[in-house]
N, CA, C and O atoms as a Tinker XYZ file with bonds, in Angstrom:
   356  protein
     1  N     24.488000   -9.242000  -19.569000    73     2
     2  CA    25.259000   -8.776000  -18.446000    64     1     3
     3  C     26.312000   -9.811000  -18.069000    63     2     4     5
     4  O     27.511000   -9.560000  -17.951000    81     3
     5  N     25.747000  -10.990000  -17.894000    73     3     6
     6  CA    26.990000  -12.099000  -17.899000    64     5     7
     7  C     28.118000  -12.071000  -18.830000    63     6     8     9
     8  O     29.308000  -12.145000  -18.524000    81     7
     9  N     27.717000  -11.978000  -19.763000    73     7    10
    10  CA    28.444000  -11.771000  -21.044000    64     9    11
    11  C     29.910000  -10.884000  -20.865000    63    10    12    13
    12  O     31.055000  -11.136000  -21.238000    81    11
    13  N     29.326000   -9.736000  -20.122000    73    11    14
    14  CA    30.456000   -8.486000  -19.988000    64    13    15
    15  C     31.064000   -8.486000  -18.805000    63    14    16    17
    16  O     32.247000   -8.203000  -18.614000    81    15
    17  N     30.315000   -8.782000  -18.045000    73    15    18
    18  CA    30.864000   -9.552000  -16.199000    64    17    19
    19  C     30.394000   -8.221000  -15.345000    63    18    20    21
    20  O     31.033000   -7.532000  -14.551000    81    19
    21  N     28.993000   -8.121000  -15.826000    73    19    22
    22  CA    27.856000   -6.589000  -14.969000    64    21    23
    23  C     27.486000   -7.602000  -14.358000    63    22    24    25
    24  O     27.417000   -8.728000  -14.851000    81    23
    25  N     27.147000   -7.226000  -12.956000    73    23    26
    26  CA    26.000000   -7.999000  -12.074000    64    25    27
    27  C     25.083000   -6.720000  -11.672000    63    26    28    29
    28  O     25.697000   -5.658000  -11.769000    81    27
    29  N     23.883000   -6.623000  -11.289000    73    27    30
    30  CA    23.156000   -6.075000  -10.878000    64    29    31
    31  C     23.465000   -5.842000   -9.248000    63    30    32    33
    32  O     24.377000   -6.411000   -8.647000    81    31
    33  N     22.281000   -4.647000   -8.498000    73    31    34
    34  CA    23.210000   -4.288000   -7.230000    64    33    35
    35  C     21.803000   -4.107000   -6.758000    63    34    36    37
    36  O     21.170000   -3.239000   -7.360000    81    35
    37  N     21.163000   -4.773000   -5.767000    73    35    38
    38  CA    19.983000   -4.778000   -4.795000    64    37    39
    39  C     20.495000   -4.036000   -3.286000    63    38    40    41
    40  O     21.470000   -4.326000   -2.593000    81    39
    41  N     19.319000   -2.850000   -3.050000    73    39    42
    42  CA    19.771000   -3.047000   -1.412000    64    41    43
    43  C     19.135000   -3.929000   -0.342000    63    42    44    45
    44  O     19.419000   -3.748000    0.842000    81    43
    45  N     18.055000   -5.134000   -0.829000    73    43    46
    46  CA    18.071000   -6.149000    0.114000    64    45    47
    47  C     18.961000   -6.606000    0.544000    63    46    48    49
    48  O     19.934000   -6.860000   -0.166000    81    47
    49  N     18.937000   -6.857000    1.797000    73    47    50
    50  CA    19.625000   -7.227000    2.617000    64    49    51
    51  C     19.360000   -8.937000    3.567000    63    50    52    53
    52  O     20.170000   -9.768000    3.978000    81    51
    53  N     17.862000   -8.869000    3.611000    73    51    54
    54  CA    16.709000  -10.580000    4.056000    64    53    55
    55  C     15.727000   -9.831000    3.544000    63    54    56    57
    56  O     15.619000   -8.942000    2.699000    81    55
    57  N     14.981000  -10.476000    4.343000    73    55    58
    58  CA    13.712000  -10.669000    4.147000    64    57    59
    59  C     12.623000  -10.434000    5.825000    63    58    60    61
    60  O     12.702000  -11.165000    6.812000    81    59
    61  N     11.669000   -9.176000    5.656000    73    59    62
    62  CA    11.014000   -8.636000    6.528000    64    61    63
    63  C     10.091000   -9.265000    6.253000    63    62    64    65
    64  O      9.598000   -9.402000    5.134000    81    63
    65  N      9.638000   -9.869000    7.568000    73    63    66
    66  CA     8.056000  -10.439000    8.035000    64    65    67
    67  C      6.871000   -9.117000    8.511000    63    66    68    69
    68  O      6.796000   -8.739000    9.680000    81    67
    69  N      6.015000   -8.539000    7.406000    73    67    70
    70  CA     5.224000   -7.827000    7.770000    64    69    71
    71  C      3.979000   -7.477000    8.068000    63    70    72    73
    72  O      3.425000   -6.390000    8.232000    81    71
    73  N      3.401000   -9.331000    8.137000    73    71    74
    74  CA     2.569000   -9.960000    8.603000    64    73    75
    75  C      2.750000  -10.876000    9.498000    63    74    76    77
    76  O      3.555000  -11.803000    9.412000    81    75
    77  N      1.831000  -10.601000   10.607000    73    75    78
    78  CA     1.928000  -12.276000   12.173000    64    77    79
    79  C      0.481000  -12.303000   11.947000    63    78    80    81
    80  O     -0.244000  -11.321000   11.787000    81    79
    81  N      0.079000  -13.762000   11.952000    73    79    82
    82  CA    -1.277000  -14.131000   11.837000    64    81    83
    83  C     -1.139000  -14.735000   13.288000    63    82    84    85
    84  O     -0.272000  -15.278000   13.973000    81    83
    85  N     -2.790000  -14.254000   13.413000    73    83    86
    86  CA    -3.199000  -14.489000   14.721000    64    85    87
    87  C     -3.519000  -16.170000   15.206000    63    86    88    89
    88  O     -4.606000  -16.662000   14.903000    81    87
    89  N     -2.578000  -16.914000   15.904000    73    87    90
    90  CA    -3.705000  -18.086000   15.254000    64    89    91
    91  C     -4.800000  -18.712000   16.279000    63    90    92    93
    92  O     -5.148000  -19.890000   16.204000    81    91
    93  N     -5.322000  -17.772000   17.278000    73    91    94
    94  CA    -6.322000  -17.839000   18.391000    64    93    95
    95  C     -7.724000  -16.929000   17.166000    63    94    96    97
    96  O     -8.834000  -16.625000   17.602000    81    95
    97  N     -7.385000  -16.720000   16.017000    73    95    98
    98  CA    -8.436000  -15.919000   15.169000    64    97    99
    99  C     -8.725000  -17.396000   14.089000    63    98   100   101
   100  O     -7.929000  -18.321000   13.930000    81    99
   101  N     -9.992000  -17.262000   13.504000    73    99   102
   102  CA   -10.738000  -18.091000   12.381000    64   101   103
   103  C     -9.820000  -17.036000   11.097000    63   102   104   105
   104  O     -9.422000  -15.898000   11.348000    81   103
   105  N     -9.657000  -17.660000    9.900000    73   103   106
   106  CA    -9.082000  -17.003000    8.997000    64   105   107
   107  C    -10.628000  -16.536000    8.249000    63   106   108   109
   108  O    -11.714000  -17.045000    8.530000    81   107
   109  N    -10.380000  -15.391000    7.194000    73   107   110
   110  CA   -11.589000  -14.563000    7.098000    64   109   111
   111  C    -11.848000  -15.588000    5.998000    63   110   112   113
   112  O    -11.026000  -16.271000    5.387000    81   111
   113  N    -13.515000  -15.529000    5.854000    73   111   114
   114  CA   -14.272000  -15.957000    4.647000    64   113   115
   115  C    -13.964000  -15.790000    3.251000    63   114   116   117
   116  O    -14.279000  -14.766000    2.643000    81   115
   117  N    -13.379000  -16.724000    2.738000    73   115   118
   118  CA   -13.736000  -16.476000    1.385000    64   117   119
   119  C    -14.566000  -16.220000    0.432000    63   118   120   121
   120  O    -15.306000  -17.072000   -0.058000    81   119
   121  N    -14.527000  -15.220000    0.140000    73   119   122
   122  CA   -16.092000  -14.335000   -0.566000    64   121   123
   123  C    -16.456000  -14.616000   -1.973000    63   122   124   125
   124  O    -17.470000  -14.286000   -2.589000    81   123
   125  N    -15.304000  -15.372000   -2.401000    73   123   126
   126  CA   -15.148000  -15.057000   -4.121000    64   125   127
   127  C    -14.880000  -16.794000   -4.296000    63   126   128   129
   128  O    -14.401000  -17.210000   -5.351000    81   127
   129  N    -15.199000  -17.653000   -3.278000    73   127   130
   130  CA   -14.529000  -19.415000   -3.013000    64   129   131
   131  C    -13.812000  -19.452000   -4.210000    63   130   132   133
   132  O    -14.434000  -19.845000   -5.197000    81   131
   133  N    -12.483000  -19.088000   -4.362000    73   131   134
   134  CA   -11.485000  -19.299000   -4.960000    64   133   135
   135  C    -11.886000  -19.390000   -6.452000    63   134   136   137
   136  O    -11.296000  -20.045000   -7.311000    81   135
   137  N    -12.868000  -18.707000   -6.600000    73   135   138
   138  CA   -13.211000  -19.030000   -8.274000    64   137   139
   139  C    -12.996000  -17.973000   -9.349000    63   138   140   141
   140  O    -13.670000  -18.197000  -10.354000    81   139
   141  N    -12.360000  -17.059000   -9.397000    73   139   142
   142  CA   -11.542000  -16.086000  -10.177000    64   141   143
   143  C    -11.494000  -16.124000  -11.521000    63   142   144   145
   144  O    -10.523000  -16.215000  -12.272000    81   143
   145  N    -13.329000  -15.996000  -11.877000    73   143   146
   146  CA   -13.632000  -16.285000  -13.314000    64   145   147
   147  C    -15.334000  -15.134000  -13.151000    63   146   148   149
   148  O    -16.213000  -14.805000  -12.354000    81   147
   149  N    -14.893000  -14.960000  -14.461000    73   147   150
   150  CA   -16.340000  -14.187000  -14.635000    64   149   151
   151  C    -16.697000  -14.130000  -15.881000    63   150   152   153
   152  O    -15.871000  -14.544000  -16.695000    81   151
   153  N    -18.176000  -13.545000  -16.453000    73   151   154
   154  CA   -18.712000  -13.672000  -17.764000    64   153   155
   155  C    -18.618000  -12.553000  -18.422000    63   154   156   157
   156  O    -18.736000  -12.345000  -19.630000    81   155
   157  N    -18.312000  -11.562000  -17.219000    73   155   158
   158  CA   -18.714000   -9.913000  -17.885000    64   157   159
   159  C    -17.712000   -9.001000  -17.115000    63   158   160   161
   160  O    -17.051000   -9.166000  -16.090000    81   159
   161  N    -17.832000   -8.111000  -17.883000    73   159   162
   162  CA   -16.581000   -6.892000  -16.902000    64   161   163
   163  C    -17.683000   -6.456000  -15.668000    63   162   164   165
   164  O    -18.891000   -6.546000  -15.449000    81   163
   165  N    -16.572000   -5.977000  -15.073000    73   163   166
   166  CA   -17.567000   -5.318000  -13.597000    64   165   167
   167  C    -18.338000   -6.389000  -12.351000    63   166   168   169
   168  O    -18.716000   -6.057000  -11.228000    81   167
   169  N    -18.382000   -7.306000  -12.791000    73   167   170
   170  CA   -18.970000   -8.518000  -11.892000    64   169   171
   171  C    -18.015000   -8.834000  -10.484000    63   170   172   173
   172  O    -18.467000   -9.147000   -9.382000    81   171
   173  N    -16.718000   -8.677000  -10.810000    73   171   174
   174  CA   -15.749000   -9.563000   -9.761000    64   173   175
   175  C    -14.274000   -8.530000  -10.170000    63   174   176   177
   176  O    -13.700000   -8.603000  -11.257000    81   175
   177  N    -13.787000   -7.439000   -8.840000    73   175   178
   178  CA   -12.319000   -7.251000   -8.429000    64   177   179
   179  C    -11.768000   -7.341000   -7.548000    63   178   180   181
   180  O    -12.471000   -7.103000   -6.566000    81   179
   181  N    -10.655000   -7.612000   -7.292000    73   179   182
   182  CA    -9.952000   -7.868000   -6.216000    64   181   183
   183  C     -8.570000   -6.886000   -6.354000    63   182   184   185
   184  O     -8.140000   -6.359000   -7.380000    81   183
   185  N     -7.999000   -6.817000   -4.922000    73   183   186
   186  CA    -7.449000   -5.751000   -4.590000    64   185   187
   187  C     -6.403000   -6.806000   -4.160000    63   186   188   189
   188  O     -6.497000   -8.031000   -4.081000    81   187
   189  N     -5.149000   -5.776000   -3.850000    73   187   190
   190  CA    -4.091000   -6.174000   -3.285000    64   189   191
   191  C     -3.537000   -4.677000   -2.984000    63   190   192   193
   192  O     -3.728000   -3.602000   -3.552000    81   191
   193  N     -2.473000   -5.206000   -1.414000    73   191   194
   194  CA    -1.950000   -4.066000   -0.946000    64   193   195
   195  C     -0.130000   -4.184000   -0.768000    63   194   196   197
   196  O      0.330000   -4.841000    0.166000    81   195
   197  N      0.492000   -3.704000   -1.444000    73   195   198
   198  CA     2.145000   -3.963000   -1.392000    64   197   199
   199  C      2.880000   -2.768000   -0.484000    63   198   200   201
   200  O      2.378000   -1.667000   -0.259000    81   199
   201  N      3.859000   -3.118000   -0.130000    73   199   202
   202  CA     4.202000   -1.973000    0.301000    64   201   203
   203  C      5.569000   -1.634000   -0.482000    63   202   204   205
   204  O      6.115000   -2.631000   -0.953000    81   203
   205  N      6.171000   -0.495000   -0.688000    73   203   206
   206  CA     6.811000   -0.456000   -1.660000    64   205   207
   207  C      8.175000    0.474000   -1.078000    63   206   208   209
   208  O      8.085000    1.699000   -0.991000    81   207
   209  N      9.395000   -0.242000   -0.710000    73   207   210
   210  CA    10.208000    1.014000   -0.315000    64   209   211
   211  C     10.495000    2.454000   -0.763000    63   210   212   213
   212  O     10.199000    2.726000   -1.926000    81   211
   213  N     10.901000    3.175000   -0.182000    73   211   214
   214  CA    11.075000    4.845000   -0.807000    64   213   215
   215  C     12.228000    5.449000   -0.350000    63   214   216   217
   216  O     12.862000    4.662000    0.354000    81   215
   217  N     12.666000    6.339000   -0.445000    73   215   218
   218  CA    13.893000    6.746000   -0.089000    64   217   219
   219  C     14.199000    6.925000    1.744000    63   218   220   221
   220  O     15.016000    6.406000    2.504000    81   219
   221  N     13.546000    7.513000    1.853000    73   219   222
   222  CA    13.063000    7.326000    3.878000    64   221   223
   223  C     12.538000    6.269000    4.632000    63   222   224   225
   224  O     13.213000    5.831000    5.564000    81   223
   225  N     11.377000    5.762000    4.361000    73   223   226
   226  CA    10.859000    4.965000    5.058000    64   225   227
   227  C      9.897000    4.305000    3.625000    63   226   228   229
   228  O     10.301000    4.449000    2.472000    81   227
   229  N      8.708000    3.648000    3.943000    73   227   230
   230  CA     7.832000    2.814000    2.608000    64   229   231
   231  C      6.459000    3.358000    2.229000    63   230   232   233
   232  O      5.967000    4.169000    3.014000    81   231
   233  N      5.990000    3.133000    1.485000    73   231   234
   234  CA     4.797000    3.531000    0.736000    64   233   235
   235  C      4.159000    3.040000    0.608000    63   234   236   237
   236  O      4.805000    2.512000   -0.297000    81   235
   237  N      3.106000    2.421000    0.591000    73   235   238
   238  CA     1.488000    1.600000    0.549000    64   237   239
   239  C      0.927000    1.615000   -1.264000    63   238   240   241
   240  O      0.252000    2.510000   -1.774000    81   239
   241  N      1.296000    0.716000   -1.766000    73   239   242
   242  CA     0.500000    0.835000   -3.026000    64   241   243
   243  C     -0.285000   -0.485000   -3.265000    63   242   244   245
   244  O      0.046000   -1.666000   -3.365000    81   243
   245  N     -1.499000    0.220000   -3.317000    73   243   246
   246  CA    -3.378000   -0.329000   -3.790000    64   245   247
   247  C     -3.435000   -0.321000   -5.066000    63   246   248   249
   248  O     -3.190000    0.748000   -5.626000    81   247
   249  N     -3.851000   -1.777000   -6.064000    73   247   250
   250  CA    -4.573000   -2.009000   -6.790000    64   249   251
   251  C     -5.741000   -2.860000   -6.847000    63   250   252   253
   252  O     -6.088000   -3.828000   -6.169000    81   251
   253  N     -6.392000   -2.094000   -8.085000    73   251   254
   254  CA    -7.964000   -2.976000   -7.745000    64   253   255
   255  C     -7.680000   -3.410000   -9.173000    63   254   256   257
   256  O     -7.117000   -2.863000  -10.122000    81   255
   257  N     -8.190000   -4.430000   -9.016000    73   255   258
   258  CA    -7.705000   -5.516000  -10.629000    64   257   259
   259  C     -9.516000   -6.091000  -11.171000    63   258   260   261
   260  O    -10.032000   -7.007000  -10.532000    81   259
   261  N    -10.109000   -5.589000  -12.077000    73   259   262
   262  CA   -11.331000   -6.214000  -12.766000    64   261   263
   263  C    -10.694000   -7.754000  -12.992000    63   262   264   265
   264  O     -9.511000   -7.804000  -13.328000    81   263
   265  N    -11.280000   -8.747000  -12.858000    73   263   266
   266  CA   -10.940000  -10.429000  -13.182000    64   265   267
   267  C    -11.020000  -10.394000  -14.288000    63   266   268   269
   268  O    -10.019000  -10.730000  -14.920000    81   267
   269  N    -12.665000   -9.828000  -15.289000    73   267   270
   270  CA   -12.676000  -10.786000  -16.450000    64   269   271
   271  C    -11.485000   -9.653000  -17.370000    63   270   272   273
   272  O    -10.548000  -10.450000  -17.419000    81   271
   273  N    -11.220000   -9.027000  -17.724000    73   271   274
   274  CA   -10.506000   -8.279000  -18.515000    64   273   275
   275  C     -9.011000   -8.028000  -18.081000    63   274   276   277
   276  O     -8.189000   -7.400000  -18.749000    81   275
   277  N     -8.770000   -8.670000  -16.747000    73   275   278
   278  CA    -7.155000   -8.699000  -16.134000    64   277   279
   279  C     -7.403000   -6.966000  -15.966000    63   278   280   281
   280  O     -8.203000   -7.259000  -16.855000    81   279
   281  N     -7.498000   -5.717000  -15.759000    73   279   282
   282  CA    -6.943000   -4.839000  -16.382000    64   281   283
   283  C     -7.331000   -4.331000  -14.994000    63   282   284   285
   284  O     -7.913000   -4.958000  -14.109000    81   283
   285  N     -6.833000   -2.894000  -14.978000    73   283   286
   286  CA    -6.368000   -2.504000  -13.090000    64   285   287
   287  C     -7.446000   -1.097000  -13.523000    63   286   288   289
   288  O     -7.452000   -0.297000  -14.458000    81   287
   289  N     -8.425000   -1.336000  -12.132000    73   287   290
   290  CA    -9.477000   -0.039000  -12.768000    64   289   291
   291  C     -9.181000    0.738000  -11.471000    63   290   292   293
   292  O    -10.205000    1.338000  -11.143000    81   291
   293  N     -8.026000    0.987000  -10.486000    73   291   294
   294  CA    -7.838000    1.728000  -10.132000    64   293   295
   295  C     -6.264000    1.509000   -9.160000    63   294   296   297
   296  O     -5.742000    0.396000   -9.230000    81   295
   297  N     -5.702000    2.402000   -8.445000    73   295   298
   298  CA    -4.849000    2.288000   -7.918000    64   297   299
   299  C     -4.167000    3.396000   -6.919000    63   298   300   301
   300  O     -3.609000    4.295000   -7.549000    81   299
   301  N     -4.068000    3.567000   -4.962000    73   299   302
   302  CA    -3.710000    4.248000   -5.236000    64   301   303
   303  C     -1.793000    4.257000   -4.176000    63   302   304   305
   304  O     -1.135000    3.233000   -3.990000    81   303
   305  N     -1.366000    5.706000   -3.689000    73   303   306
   306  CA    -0.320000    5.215000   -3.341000    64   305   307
   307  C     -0.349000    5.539000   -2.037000    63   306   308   309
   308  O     -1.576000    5.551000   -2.127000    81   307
   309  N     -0.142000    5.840000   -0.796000    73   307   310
   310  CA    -0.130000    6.297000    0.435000    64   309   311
   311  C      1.108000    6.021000    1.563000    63   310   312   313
   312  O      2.173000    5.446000    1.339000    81   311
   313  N      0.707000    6.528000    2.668000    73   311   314
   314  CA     1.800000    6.530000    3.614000    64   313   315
   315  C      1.054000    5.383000    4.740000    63   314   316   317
   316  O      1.757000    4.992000    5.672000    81   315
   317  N      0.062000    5.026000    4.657000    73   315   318
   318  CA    -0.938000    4.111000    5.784000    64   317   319
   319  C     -1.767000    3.253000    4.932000    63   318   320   321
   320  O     -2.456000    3.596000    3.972000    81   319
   321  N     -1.678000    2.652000    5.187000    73   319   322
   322  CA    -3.072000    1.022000    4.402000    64   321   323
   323  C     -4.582000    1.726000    4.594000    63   322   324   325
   324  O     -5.482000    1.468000    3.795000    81   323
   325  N     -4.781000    2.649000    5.737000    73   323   326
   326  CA    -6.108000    3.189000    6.334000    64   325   327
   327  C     -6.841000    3.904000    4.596000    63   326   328   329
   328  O     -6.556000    4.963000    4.036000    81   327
   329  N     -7.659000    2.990000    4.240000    73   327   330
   330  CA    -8.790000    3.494000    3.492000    64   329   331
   331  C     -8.023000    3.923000    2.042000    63   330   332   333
   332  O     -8.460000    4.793000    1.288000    81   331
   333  N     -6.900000    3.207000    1.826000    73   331   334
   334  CA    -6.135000    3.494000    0.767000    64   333   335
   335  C     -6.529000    2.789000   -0.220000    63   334   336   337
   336  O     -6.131000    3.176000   -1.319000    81   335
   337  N     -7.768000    1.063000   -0.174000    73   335   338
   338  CA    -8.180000    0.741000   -1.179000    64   337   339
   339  C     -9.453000    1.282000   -1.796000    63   338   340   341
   340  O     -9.767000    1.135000   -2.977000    81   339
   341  N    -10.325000    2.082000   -0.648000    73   339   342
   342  CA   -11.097000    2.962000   -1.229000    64   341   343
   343  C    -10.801000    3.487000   -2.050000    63   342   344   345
   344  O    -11.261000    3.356000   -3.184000    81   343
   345  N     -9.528000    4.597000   -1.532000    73   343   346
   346  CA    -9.501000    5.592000   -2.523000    64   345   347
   347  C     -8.927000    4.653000   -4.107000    63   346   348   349
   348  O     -9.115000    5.206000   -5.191000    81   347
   349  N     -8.348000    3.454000   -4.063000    73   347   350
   350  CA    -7.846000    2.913000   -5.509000    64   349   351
   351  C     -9.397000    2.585000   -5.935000    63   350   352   353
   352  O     -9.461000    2.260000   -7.120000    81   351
   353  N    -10.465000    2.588000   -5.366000    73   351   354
   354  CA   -11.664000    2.159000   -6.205000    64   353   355
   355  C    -12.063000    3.451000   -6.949000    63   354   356
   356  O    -13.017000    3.446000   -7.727000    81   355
Protein backbone atom coordinates (compact mmCIF):
# COMPACT_ATOMS: atom_id res chain seq x y z
CA UNK A 1 0.00 0.00 0.00
CA UNK A 2 2.89 2.36 0.66
CA UNK A 3 4.26 1.41 -2.40
CA UNK A 4 1.17 2.86 -4.46
CA UNK A 5 0.39 5.77 -1.90
CA UNK A 6 -3.18 3.65 -0.46
CA UNK A 7 -3.54 4.38 3.17
CA UNK A 8 -6.17 2.58 4.93
CA UNK A 9 -9.42 4.52 6.40
CA UNK A 10 -10.56 3.74 10.23
CA UNK A 11 -13.68 5.32 11.73
CA UNK A 12 -11.90 5.68 15.13
CA UNK A 13 -11.91 8.65 16.16
CA UNK A 14 -10.04 8.09 20.40
CA UNK A 15 -10.42 5.93 22.44
CA UNK A 16 -13.67 4.96 24.80
CA UNK A 17 -13.19 4.08 28.45
CA UNK A 18 -15.74 1.23 28.99
CA UNK A 19 -14.62 0.23 32.16
CA UNK A 20 -14.34 2.49 35.81
CA UNK A 21 -12.99 0.28 38.48
CA UNK A 22 -14.28 0.73 41.69
CA UNK A 23 -11.45 1.46 43.91
CA UNK A 24 -13.48 1.42 47.46
CA UNK A 25 -13.95 -2.60 45.99
CA UNK A 26 -11.07 -5.60 46.68
CA UNK A 27 -10.22 -6.72 43.02
CA UNK A 28 -11.81 -10.31 42.40
CA UNK A 29 -9.82 -13.56 43.21
CA UNK A 30 -7.77 -15.09 41.05
CA UNK A 31 -9.06 -18.54 40.43
CA UNK A 32 -6.65 -19.90 37.91
CA UNK A 33 -3.26 -17.80 40.09
CA UNK A 34 -2.05 -16.76 36.84
CA UNK A 35 -0.98 -20.19 35.78
CA UNK A 36 -2.44 -20.77 32.23
CA UNK A 37 -1.09 -24.26 31.71
CA UNK A 38 -2.68 -27.57 31.73
CA UNK A 39 -2.00 -31.42 31.09
CA UNK A 40 -5.23 -32.31 29.39
CA UNK A 41 -8.04 -30.76 27.31
CA UNK A 42 -11.09 -29.76 29.34
CA UNK A 43 -9.27 -29.05 32.70
CA UNK A 44 -8.91 -25.08 32.39
CA UNK A 45 -11.09 -22.18 30.00
CA UNK A 46 -11.26 -18.89 30.11
CA UNK A 47 -13.52 -16.45 28.59
CA UNK A 48 -13.31 -13.03 27.41
CA UNK A 49 -15.95 -10.42 26.57
CA UNK A 50 -15.27 -7.66 23.59
CA UNK A 51 -17.52 -5.49 22.45
CA UNK A 52 -17.59 -5.09 18.87
CA UNK A 53 -19.04 -2.03 16.87
CA UNK A 54 -22.04 -2.52 14.34
CA UNK A 55 -23.66 -0.37 12.14
CA UNK A 56 -26.12 1.37 14.91
CA UNK A 57 -24.90 0.97 18.10
CA UNK A 58 -22.29 -2.36 19.46
CA UNK A 59 -22.46 -5.96 19.95
CA UNK A 60 -21.13 -8.14 22.82
CA UNK A 61 -18.94 -10.95 21.55
CA UNK A 62 -18.09 -14.08 24.10
CA UNK A 63 -15.39 -16.49 23.73
CA UNK A 64 -14.56 -19.42 25.75
CA UNK A 65 -10.96 -20.48 24.88
CA UNK A 66 -9.84 -24.38 26.20
CA UNK A 67 -5.91 -23.43 27.51
CA UNK A 68 -4.31 -26.70 26.75
CA UNK A 69 -5.25 -26.92 22.96
CA UNK A 70 -5.54 -22.83 22.46
CA UNK A 71 -8.77 -23.66 20.49
CA UNK A 72 -12.27 -21.68 21.17
CA UNK A 73 -14.99 -24.33 22.32
CA UNK A 74 -17.54 -21.84 22.14
CA UNK A 75 -18.66 -18.34 21.34
CA UNK A 76 -21.47 -16.23 21.43
CA UNK A 77 -22.73 -12.71 19.99
CA UNK A 78 -25.41 -10.44 21.76
CA UNK A 79 -26.83 -7.05 22.40
CA UNK A 80 -26.09 -7.22 26.58
CA UNK A 81 -23.04 -9.01 28.44
CA UNK A 82 -26.24 -10.54 30.68
CA UNK A 83 -25.55 -14.40 30.51
CA UNK A 84 -23.93 -14.12 27.08
CA UNK A 85 -20.89 -16.27 28.39
CA UNK A 86 -23.21 -18.97 29.29
CA UNK A 87 -24.69 -19.16 26.30
CA UNK A 88 -20.73 -19.21 24.52
CA UNK A 89 -20.27 -22.34 26.89
Amino acid sequence: MRHTGLRGVSPRHGFVVTTRRDTHQRPAADLVDRTFMTKAANQLRVADVTRVPAWASFVFLAIVVDVWSRRIVGWAIGESTTKLVIAAV
